[in-house]
C-alpha positions as CSV (number, residue, x, y, z in Angstrom):
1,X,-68.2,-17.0,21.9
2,X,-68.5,-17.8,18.2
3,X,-65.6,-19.3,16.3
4,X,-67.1,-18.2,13.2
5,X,-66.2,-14.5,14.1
6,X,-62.7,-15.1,15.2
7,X,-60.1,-14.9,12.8
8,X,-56.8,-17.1,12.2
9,X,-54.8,-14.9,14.0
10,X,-57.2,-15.3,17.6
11,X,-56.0,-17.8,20.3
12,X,-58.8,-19.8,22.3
13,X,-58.3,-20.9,25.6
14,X,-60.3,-24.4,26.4
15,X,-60.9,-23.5,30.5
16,X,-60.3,-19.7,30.0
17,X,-57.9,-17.7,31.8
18,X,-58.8,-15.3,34.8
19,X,-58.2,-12.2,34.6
20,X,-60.3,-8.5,35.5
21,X,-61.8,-5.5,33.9
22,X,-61.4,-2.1,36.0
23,X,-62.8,1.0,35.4
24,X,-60.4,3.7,33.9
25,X,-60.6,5.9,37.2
26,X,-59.6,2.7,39.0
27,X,-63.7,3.1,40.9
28,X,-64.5,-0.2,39.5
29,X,-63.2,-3.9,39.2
30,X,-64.9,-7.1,37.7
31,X,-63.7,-10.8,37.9
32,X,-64.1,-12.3,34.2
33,X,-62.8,-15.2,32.7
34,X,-60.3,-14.6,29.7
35,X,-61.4,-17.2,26.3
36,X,-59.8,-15.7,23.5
37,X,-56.9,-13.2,22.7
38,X,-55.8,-11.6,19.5
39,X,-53.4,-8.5,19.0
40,X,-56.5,-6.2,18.6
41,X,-59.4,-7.8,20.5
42,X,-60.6,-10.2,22.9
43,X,-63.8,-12.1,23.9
44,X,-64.4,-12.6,27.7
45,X,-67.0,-14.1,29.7
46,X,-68.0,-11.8,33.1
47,X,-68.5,-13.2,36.8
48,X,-71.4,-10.8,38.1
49,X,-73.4,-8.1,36.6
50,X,-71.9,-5.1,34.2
51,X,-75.3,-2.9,34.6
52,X,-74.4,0.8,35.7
53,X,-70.5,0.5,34.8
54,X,-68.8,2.7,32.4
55,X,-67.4,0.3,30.1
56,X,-66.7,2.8,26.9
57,X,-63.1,2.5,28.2
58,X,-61.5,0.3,30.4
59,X,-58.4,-1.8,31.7
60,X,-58.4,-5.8,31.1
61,X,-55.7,-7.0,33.6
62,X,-54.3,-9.6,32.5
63,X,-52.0,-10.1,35.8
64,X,-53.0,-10.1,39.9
65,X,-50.9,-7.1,40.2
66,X,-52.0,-4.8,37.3
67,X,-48.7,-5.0,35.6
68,X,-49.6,-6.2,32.4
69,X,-53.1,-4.6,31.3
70,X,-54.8,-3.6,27.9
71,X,-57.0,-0.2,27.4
72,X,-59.6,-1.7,26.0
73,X,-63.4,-0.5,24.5
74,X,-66.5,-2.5,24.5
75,X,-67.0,-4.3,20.7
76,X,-70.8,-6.3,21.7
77,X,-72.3,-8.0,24.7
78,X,-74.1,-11.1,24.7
79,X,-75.5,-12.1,28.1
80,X,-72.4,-12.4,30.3
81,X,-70.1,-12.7,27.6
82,X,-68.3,-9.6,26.2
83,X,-66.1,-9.0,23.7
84,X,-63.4,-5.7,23.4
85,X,-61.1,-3.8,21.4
86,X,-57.4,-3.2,22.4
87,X,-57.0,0.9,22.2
88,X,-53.7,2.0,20.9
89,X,-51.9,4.2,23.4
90,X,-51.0,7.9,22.1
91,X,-46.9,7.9,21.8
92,X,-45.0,10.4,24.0
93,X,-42.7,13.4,22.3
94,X,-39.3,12.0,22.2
95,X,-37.2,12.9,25.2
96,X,-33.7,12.9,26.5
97,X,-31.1,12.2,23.8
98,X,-33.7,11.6,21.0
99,X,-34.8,15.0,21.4
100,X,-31.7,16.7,21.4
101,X,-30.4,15.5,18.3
102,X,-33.5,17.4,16.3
């Protein structure tokens, strides 16, 4: 990707870093190679085609076992490189103890 788009805050990775994409219903799942990370985006560069997947949303997994993942929406494409935006995740109504102090 361009370093002219990235800002100060975005960390490059020289050989990249593999993670995956998967569809939001968990139907599909793409090997891509992780090249830069910031707290609201990322640009990664896809093994295999994206043509026919949904990728308004979807999960970058960042670990082999899906435990640490990002919702994430699709920013541009350029050829077989991609880059996203990190969706905020709606917060939950307090519950427990926070809730029955109100």
């Amino acid at each position: 990707m361009p370093t002219e788009n990235t800002g100060p805050d975005r960390v490059m990775f020289g050989r990249g870093y593999n993670v995956w994409i998967m569809g939001i219903d968990g139907t599909w799942r793409r090997s891509c190679m992780l090249k830069g990370i910031s707290a609201n985006d990322a640009a990664l560069e896809l093994e295999g085609s994206i043509e026919g997947l949904n990728l308004k949303e979807f999960f970058l997994l960042l670990s082999s076992t899906g435990l640490a993942y990002r919702r994430c929406e699709l920013i541009r494409v350029n050829g077989a490189e991609i880059e996203v935006r990190f969706l905020k995740t709606k917060s939950k109504a307090p519950t427990g103890r926070a809730a029955n102090r109100e």
